[in-house]
C-alpha positions, 0 to 999 in steps of 0.5 A: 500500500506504501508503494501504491501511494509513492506511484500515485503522488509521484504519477503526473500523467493525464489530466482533468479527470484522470487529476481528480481521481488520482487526488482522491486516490492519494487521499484514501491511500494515506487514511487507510495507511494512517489507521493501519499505523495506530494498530498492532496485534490488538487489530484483532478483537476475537475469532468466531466459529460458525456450524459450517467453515473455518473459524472467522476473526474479527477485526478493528477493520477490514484486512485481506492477503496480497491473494485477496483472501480475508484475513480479518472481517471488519466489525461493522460488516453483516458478516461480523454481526454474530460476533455482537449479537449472538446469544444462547437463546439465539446463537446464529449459526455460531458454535463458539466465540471468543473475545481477547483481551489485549495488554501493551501489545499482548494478549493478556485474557480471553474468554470463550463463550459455548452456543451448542455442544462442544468439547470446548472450555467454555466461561460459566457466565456468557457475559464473562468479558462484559463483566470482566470490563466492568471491574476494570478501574476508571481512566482519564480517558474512556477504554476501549470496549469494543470487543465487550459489546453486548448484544443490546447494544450492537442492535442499537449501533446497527439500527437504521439511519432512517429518522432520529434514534433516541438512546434513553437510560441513566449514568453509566449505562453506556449511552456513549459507547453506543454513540461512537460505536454507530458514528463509526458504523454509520460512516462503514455501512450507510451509502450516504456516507461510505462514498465519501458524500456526507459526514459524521459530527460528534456533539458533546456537552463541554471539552472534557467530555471530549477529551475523555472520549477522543481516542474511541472513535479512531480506535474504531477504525475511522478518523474523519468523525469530526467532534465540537461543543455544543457552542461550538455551532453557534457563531457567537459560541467561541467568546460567549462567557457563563451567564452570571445571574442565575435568575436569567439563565432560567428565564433564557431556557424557556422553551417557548422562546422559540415562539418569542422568535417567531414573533420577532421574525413576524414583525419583519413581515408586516404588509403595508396598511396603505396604498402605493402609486408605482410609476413604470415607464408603461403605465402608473400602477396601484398596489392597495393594502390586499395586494400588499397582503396577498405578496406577502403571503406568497412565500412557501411555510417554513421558508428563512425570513431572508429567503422568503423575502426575495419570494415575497418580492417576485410576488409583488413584481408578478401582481404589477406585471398582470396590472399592465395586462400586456403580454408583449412587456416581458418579465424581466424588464418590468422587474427591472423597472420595478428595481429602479423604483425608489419609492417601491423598493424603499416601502417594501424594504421597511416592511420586509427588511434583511435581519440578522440573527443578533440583530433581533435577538439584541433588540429582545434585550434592549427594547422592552416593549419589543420584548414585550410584543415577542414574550407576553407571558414575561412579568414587569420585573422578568422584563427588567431582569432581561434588559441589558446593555446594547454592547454587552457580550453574548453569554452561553444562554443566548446561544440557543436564542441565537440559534433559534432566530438564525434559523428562521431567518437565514443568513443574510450573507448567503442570502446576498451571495445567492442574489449576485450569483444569479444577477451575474448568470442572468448578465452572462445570459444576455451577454451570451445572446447579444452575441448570438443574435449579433453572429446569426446577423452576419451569418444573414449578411454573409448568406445575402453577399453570396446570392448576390455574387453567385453568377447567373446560370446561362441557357440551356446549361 
């Protein structure tokens, strides 16, 4: 495998393609020799015998000889599933199996477990290896278990990624081990992620949390699960300190803040109560009060504030342009027209402006009669209690407001980025037909000198 990705960083033939390829080549090349170098003998976690064939020995990952010919089954195959899940109740087509247990390189124990009739010396308790790992003493770091997972477990780790799995259960019941273990089937074994096209992220309570469990999931077999905080996807997370007034903290994890917020973006989308004359180069038009409304309502549920407000306009342009009820005006010279419009794209502009996150959530805190309007069920002195000083700093109970209103309202800056990709296509665009009309307007003129230089054909010929 070395000598394959010396060939292929050195290769420089081709182009195009054939880069790309040999790029993602050299990528996977150099993970899987950077997971081979975190393993030693302790790669192999046990051997299982089925009724029928040669005894099959499980793996951290995956390994075959230079013929081809397995050498060891990578845990997260469906070959590898009885090793987990078999049972005396159910034993899965296997005889017996037996788990290792590793030490500073060196098999220091093992355990066999009996399904049928057997000379085998088989343990009493069949879940001698989990019991064995339970009166292991407690480490800075989480200690690898993976050959002790119990059948319970590896159902969950194996379950479908379709919808939310929610693993409920107290302190120490191995809520965490059951995480890691399926981040890194996940990544082996659903096709949404094996092939490179998505991604595991790993979300823990706070950095120590982390660092306990860091060495699990390469310890796995995977080292591209990525792992932050919980504040780590806010923007504001970074610097947000600890909230000091215990009083507000509570009031900030109200759930109904989500409804606060919604209020908030809901008083970014009033219609204008008033008419508006807009004068076009066709005709002067009228926009009245039900119009306005009707624009306004046109944005599909559930779409970000920001997004929806170019909805909202397009509309708006849409109602003006069946006004004029000329079928020869096209579309997007009216909404140019409608662009330049000062006095129309002003009124919508303060009915239905681009809003920031912490623009909103700021204005919560410092804007009592806001506050008010978006949270009614707040006393006079919760009120008080929340205000605080526009240059204050963000504290971690801000966090989830922050992530809640960007969430309903998106962000401007894609928003933005979203809106200069398409004015750039659409100049493209006409760019590409002035010159196309232009080229048909010679090949016309070119046609036209020709018939006109073309001999007349003489009688009789």
């Amino acid at each position: 495998m070395q000598e394959r990705l010396v060939t292929a960083r050195v290769d420089r033939a081709g182009r195009g393609q054939y880069l790309i390829e040999r790029d993602a080549e050299v990528r996977r090349l150099t993970s899987r020799l950077g997971v081979l170098s975190r393993f030693r003998l302790d790669i192999c976690l046990g051997r299982m015998v089925p009724e029928s064939g040669e005894p099959v020995y499980i793996g951290r990952i995956g390994l075959t000889d230079a013929a081809g010919d397995p050498l060891l089954v990578d845990w997260r195959a469906p070959a590898a599933a009885p090793f987990f899940a078999a049972t005396a109740a159910d034993p899965m087509g296997l005889v017996s199996r037996r788990r290792y247990r590793w030490t500073g390189g060196r098999i220091t124990d093992y355990w066999d477990e009996a399904f049928v009739d057997t000379t085998l010396t088989a343990s009493l308790d069949d879940q001698s290896a989990f019991i064995a790992s339970l009166g292991a003493s407690r480490s800075p770091q989480m200690r690898d278990v993976l050959a002790t997972i119990q059948s319970d477990q590896d159902a969950i780790i194996r379950a479908s990624s379709r919808g939310a799995l929610v693993v409920d259960g107290g302190p120490g019941t191995g809520k965490t081990v059951v995480a890691l273990h399926r981040a890194a089937y996940l990544l082996y074994a659903d096709t949404r992620l094996a092939g490179g096209g998505g991604g595991v992220l790993f979300i823990g309570p706070h950095q120590a949390y982390l660092s306990y469990v860091a060495d699990i999931l390469p310890s796995l077999g995977e080292d591209s699960v990525q792992t932050c905080l919980l504040a780590d996807l806010v923007r504001e997370g970074a610097d947000a300190a600890s909230e000091p007034d215990a009083r507000v903290a509570a009031l900030k994890a109200d759930a109904r803040w989500a409804e606060a917020i919604e209020r908030a973006a809901r008083f970014y989308e009033e219609p204008p109560e008033d008419e508006l004359q807009v004068e076009t180069p066709w005709a002067d038009l009228w926009l009245t009060a039900q119009e306005w409304a009707d624009a306004f309502a046109a944005p599909e549920p559930g779409t970000p504030h920001n997004d929806a407000r170019d909805q909202a306009w397009e509309a708006l342009v849409a109602i003006l342009h069946a006004q004029l009820d000329d079928p020869d005006i096209p579309p997007a010279q009216v909404q140019r027209a409608l662009r330049q419009n000062g006095g129309l794209t002003a009124r919508f502009q303060r009915a239905w402006p681009v809003v920031e996150a912490s623009v909103v959530v700021a204005d919560l805190w410092t804007v009592p009669a806001f506050l008010r309007r978006c949270a009614p069920w707040l006393t006079e002195d919760e009120v008080r209690m929340l205000q605080r000083d526009p240059d204050a700093a963000w504290t971690d109970a801000d966090l989830p407001l922050l992530d809640a209103a960007r969430l309903r309202l998106g962000d401007p800056a894609a928003t933005r980025r979203r809106r200069e990709r398409e004015a750039a296509a659409t100049a493209q665009a006409r760019v590409h037909g002035r010159r196309g009309r232009a080229a048909q307007g010679r090949r016309r003129r070119d046609a036209g000198l020709a018939g006109r230089r073309r001999p007349a054909q003489q009688p009789g010929r």
